[in-house]
N, C-alpha and C positions, 0 to 999 in steps of 0.2 A: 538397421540400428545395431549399434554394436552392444553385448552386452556384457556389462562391468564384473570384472571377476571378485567373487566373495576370497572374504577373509574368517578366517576360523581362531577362536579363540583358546587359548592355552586354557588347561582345565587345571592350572596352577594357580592358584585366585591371587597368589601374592609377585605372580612374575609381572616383573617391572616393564617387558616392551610386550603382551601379550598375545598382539595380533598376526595371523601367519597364511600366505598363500593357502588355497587348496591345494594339497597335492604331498604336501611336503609330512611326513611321518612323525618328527618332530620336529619340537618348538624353538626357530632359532635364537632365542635367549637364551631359555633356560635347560632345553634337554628336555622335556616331559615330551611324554608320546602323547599326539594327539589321539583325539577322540572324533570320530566319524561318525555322530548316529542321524541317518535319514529317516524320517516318518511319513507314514502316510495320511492326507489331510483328506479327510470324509464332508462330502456337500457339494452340492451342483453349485454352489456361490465357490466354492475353487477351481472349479474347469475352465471358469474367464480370468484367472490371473495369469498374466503373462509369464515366462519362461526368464528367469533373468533378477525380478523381483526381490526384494528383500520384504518379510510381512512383518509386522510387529516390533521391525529392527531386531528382526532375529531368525528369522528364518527364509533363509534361499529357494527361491524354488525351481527347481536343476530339473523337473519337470512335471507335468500335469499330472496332479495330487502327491507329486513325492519332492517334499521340502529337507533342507538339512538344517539342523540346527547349531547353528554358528555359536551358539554358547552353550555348549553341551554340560560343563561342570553345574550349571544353574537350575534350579529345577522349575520347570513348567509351569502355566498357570492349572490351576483345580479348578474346579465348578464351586463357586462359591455360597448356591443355595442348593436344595434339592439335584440331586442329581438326575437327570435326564432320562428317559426310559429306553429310548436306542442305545443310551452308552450303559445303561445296565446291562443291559442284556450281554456286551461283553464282557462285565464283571463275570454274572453269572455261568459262564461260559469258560473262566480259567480253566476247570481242568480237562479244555481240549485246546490248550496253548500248542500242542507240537503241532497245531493244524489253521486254528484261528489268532489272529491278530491280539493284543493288549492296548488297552488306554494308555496312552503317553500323558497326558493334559487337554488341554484347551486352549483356544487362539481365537481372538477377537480381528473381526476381519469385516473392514467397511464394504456396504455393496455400494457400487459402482453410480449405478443408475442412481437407485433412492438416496444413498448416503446412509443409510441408516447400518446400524452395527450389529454384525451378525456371527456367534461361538462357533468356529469349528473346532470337530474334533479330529485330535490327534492320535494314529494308533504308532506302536512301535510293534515288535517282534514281526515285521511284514517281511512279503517272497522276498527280498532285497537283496541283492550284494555288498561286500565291502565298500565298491565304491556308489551305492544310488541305483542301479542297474536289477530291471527286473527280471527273475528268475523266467524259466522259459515255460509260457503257458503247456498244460498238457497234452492239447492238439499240434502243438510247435512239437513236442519230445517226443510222442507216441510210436508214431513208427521203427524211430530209433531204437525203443524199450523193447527187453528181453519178454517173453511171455508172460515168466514170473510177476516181473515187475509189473506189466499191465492189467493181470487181474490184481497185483498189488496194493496199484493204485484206484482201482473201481470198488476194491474192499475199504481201504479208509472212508471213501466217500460214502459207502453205504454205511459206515458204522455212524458217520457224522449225521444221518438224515436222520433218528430219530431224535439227539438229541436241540438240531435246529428247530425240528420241527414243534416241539415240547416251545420254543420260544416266538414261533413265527417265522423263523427265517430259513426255509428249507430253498429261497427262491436265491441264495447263495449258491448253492450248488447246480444251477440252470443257467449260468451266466458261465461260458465258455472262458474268456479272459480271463475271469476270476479265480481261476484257479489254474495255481503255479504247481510247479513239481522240483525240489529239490533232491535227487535221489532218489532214494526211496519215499519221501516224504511228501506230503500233500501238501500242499500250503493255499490260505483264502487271504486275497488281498483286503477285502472288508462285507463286512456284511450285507444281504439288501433283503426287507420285510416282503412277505408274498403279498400284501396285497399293495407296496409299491411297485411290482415289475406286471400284475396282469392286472390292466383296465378295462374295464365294463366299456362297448360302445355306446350304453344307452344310459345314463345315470339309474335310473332305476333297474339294470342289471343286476342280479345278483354276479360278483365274480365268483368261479369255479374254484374250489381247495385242490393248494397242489397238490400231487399224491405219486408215487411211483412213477407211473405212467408218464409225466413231465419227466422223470430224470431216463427213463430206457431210450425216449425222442435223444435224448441228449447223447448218451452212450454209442447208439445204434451209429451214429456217425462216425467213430470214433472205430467200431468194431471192425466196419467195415475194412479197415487197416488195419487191422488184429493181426498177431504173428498166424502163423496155418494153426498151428497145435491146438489154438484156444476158439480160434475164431466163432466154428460151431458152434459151441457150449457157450459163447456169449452172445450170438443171435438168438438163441434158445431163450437164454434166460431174459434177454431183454424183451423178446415176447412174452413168456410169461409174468413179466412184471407189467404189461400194458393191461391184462385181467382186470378186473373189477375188483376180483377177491383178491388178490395179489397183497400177502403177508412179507414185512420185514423178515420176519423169523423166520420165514423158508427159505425168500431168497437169499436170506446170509448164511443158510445151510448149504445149500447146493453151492452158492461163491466159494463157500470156506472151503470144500472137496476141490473146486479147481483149485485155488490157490494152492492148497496143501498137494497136490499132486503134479504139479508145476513145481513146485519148492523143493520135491522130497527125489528131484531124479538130477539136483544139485552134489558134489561130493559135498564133504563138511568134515572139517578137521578142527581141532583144537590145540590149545596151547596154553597155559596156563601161571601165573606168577601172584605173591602176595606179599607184602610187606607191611610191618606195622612198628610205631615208634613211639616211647613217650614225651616225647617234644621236651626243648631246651626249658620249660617252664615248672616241669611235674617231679614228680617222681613214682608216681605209679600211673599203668596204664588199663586206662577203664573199657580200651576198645577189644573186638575180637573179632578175626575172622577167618570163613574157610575157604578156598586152603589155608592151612597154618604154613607160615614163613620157615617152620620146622620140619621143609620138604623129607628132610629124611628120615622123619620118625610116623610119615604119613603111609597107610596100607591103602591099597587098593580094595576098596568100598562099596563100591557099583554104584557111587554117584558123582567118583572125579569122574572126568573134568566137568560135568554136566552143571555141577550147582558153585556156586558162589555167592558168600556172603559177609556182610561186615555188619557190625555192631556197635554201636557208640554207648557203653555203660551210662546211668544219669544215678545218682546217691551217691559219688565221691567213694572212695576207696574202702573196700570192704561193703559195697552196696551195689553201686553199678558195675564192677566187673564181675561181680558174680550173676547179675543179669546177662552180661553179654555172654559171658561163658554158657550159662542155662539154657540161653536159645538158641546159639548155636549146636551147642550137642542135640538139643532136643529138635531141633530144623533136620538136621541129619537122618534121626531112625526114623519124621516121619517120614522126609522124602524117600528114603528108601521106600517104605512100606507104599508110597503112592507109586514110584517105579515101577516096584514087581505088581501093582495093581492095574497099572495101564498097560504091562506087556503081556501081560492076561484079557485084555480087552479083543473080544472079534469084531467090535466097529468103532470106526474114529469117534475119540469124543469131543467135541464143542468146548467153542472157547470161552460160553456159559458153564458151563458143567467142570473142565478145570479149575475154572474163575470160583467155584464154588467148594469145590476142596480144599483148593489154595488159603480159600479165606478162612474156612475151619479148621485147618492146622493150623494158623497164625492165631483164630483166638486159642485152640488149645495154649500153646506155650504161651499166651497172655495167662491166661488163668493159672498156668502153673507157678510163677513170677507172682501173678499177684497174693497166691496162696501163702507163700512163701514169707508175700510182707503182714499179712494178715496175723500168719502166725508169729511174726516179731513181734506184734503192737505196733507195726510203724505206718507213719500217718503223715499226710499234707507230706512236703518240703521232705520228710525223711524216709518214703517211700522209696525203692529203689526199683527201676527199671533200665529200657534198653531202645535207639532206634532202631530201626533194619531196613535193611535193604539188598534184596535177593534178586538174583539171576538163576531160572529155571531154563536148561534147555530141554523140552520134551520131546524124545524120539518116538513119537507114535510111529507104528507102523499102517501101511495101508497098501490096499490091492488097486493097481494103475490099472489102467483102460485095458491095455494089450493082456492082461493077466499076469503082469511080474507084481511081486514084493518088494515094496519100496521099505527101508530100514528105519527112516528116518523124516519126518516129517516139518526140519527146521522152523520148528517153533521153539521161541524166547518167551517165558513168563518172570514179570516184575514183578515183587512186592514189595510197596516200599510204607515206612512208618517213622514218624520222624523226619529228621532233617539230613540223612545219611542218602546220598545220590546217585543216580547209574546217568551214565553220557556216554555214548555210540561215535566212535569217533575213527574217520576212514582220511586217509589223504587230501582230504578235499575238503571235510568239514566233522564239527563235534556240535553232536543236540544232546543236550540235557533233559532226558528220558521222562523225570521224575520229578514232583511238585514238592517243596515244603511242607510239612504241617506245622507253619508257624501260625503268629497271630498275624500279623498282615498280610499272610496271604486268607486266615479266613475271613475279615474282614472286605477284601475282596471278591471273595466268594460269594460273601453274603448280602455283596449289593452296595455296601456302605460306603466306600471311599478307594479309589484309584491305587492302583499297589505301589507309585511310587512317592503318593501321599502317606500310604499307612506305613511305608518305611519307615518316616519320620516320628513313627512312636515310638516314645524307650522301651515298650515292650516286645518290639515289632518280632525280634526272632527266639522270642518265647515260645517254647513247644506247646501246641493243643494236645499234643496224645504221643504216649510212649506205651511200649510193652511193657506190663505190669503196672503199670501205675493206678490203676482202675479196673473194674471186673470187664469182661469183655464184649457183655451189652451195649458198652458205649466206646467200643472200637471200631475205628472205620479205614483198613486197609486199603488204600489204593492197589489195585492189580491191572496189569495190560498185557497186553500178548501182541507180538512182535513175530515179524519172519527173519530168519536168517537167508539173504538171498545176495552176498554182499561181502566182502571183504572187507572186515576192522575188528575195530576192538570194545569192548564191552568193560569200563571200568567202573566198579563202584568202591566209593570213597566214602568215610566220615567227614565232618565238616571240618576238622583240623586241616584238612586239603580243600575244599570246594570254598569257603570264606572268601569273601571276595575277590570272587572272580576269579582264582588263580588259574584255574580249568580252561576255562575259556580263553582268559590270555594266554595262556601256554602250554595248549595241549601239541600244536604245530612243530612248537619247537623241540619239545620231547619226545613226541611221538615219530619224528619226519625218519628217524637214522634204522627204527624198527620197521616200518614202513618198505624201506627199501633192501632189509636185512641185511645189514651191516652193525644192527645192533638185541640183542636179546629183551624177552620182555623183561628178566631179573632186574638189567640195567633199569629200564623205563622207569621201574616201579621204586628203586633206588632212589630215581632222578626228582620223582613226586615227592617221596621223603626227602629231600634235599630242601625241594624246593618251599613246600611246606613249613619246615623249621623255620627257615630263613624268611621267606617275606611274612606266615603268620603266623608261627611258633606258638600260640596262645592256648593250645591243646593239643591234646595226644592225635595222632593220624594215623588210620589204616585203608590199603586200598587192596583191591583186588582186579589183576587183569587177565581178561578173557579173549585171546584171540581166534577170531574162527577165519578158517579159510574156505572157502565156496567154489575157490576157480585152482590156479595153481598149485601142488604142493607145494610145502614149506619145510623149512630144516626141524627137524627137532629141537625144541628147546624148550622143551615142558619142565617143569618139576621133577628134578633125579627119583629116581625107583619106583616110579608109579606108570602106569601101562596108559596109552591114549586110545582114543575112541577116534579109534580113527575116522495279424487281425487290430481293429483299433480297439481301444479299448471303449473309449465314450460310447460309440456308436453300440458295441454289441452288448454294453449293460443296459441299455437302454431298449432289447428287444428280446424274445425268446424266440423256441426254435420250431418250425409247423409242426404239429401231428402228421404221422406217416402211420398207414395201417400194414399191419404185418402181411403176409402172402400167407395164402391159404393153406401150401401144401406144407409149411414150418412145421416139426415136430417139439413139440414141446416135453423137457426133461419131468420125470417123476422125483418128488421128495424125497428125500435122503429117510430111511427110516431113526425112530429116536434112537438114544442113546439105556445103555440097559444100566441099572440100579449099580453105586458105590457099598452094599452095604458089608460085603468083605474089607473093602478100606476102612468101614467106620470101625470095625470090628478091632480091626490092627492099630488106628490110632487110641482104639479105648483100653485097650492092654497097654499098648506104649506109654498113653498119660498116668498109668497105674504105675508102670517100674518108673517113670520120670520121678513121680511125687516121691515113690521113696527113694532112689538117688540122689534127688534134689535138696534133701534132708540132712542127708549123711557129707555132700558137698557144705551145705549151709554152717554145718557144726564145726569145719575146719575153719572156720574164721572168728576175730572176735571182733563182735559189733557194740564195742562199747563205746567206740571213737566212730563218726560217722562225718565226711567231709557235706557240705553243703552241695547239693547236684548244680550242674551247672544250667539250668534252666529252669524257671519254675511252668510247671505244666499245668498250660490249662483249661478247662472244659471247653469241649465243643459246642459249636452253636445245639 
């Protein structure tokens, strides 16, 4: 039977002939670039619809559970009573988006047999390509994958199993198909509950709780085809995960030493560019970030090239830039002070224990900002603060197997607060690192409504939390920790640049001529401020770019005067994998010992926040706050 080829609708609501072949980029009427978004349709009532199909008079389906939707500018149906508790559970679950799937909507889909009408749901952010085409499962790419990258990708997934597990759905991670690999990146095509994938033979069975053990079955396959270097060290550990006592916490200690040892015998160079503007709208700019675009009045610090950061001021002129200003200088001496604390360190330390300093320097400079507005009288709406968004590369050192000194331990730490963004962008693709704290996405979070429902509220990109705005009991920094294993680039922007979409439309075409080096990052960064005036101009923009290299050298072209550092699918969701008992004579690794006390860092950030306060004083008093602009966002409590 032949099958009729779909038509895709201009996302132009007022072009006059709107309908247009697949295939074609834009709209031959009117010029508008089409929109291509395929989703994936969740339910065993989609595996019997044919290939060919049109559902709802709107969605194609190009094949078994991956529909496109031919009217991409329209927005979806929502769940029109209570929302569902399988599709919560992917609300719940936003912020491990760079791994798991998003609710698109809803689709009313007749069954067949009975006639009766049955919701499926629809996810978007799935493994997909541009055109529909599924990214290539991890047992397809494995062999291909460098070392690094394969304990890479056995560490996302272990960081994913406690938080499936916290929901039910650890039996996502047991389903081979199910899991894509884009890169570095892990990607899950949809979720599945454990106790839909293991059935009792006997109705009165109790079934088994997954537990480790289920994912090392899964692994040990995989290992077997391990590069040489790792192989060892992951039959080890996946026997020790088959234990009975077998802790997350261990085994993410001893993965994180192979990764980090794998990772750190990479070269790693950097490269570095920053630009900021106050947009065709303004006349002052509330943004700030480091490096300052004033390469030449920059000293060598002991944390270029390492740190990077941008700031989006919020209190309007003579309020939010002096927050951004505040937290950037004050980001500065403490990362210094956490530097010389971890080059003082005699063992690696954990991406807990980072994650934990990290997040008490960020409330310190909370608290210092919020002092600041305290001792103004300023209140609600006239409060002034900042978002941020940081890029940490941390060179811990560590001692390799053979007994060399490894320099560098490419690790990347995020912090991000606010709506200011980091996106990882290599020749081949740009992920956006970093979650909003607006109100639709908490909304989202919190269970209530689908993110591209809560778009639709006027308040939807309303900040929940900025620096200073609130004492720092009720700040909640996102931080991640990333490997550098990989050639690209690490940008972080204010939202005068990331506002719709520009990033994602057009990080290719800016970024392709650096890429190939034929063009500098100064240019790039240029090019974002270009481009930013021109399609959003609605506010000031600053960005910052970080390029690291991994494989090849690269030309110089840092910042002048500053020194560098230098299977089917149906079938195998529908099964798991037998138990195999380990061999008798396998050696099993010993635990990594802990990690020994910060309390010379606290000591240093408690002095620093002492000369901060009074600097920050003597900063405050060269301004006059008698004129206060209205911030551009009103912030507001978190759930």
């Amino acid at each position: 039977m032949t099958v009729p080829q779909p038509q895709v609708y201009c996302p132009n609501l007022n072009c006059s002939a709107p309908l247009n072949d697949v295939g074609n980029s834009t709209c031959a009427n009117c010029q508008t670039p089409l929109i291509y978004r395929y989703v994936w349709a969740v339910g065993a009532v989609v595996l019997n619809v044919p290939v060919g199909t049109i559902v709802a008079g709107r969605y194609y389906v190009k094949a078994p559970q991956i529909w496109l939707d031919t009217q991409p500018a329209l927005q979806p149906d929502f769940p029109t009573v209570d929302i569902p508790d399988d599709m919560q559970v992917y609300l719940y679950l936003t912020p491990h988006r760079l791994h798991i799937p998003e609710v698109y909507g809803v689709c009313s889909l007749s069954v067949e047999d009975s006639g009766e009408i049955s919701d499926v749901m629809l996810l978007e952010n799935v493994p997909l390509d541009a055109k529909g085409n599924l990214f290539p499962a991890i047992a397809q790419a494995w062999t291909s994958a460098t070392a690094v990258r394969q304990v890479y990708w056995l560490w996302q997934l272990l960081e994913l199993w406690t938080p499936l597990k916290a929901q039910g759905a650890t039996a996502s991670l047991l389903v081979a198909d199910n899991i894509r690999v884009e890169g570095w990146r892990v990607r899950l095509c949809q979720l599945f509950w454990d106790e839909g994938i293991l059935t009792a033979t006997e109705p009165s069975e109790v079934v088994p709780e997954l537990g480790l053990s289920d994912l090392a079955i899964l692994w040990l396959g995989w290992v077997e085809q391990a590069q040489p270097a790792i192989s060892d060290s992951l039959r080890n550990l996946c026997y020790e995960m088959r234990a009975d006592q077998a802790e997350v916490g261990e085994i993410a200690t001893q993965l994180n030493q192979l990764l980090l040892e794998q990772a750190s015998q990479l070269p790693l160079r950097f490269q570095v560019a920053s630009a900021t503007d106050t947009g065709p709208q303004h006349q002052h700019n509330e943004d700030t970030c480091y490096p300052s675009p004033a390469a030449g009045k920059l000293e060598v610090d002991g944390i270029f090239p390492r740190l990077a950061i941008v700031c989006d001021g919020i209190g309007g002129h003579e309020g939010g830039e002096v927050a951004s200003q505040m937290a950037v200088q004050s980001l500065k001496l403490q990362i210094q002070a956490l530097l010389a604390e971890v080059a003082e360190q005699p063992e690696l330390l954990t991406p807990n224990v980072v994650t934990e300093q990290l997040e008490a320097i960020v409330r310190v400079i909370n608290d210092l900002i919020a002092s600041q507005n305290d001792a103004q009288g300023r209140e609600a709406r006239r409060r002034m603060g900042t978002t941020l968004v940081m890029g940490l590369q941390l060179p811990q050192r560590l001692l390799l197997p053979q007994g060399k000194l490894a320099e560098n331990s490419h690790e990347l730490y995020l912090v991000n607060v606010g709506d200011s963004r980091a996106y990882w962008i290599t020749p081949r693709y740009c992920h956006c690192l970093t979650l909003d704290d607006d109100v639709a996405i908490r909304e989202v979070r919190m269970g209530r409504m689908v993110y591209r429902e809560a778009l639709q509220r006027s308040d939807a990109g309303a900040l929940i939390q900025a620096l200073g705005t609130r004492d720092s009991e009720f700040l909640h920094p996102s931080i991640q920790r990333f490997l550098i294993e990989e050639d690209g680039v690490l940008l972080l922007c204010s939202d005068g640049l990331s506002d719709n979409g520009r990033v994602e439309a057009s990080w290719a075409e800016i970024m392709a001529e650096v890429f190939r080096g034929k063009s500098s990052l100064e240019a790039a960064a240029q090019a974002w401020i270009d481009l930013a005036n021109q399609k959003n101009g609605h506010d000031n923009v600053s960005l910052v770019l970080l390029q690291c290299h991994t494989s090849s050298p690269a030309p110089d072209l840092a910042l002048p005067k500053m020194e560098q550092q230098g299977t089917d699918w149906t079938e195998s969701a529908r099964a798991l994998l037998q138990k195999n008992e380990p061999e008798d004579d396998v050696q099993v690794s010993e635990p990594l010992t802990s990690q020994r006390s910060f309390s010379k860092l606290l000591w240093i950030l408690l002095v620093t926040a002492l000369v901060l306060v009074g600097g920050g004083f003597a900063i405050w008093r060269q301004f006059d706050f008698g004129q206060v602009q209205p911030q551009r966002e009103q912030v507001n409590p978190l759930p």
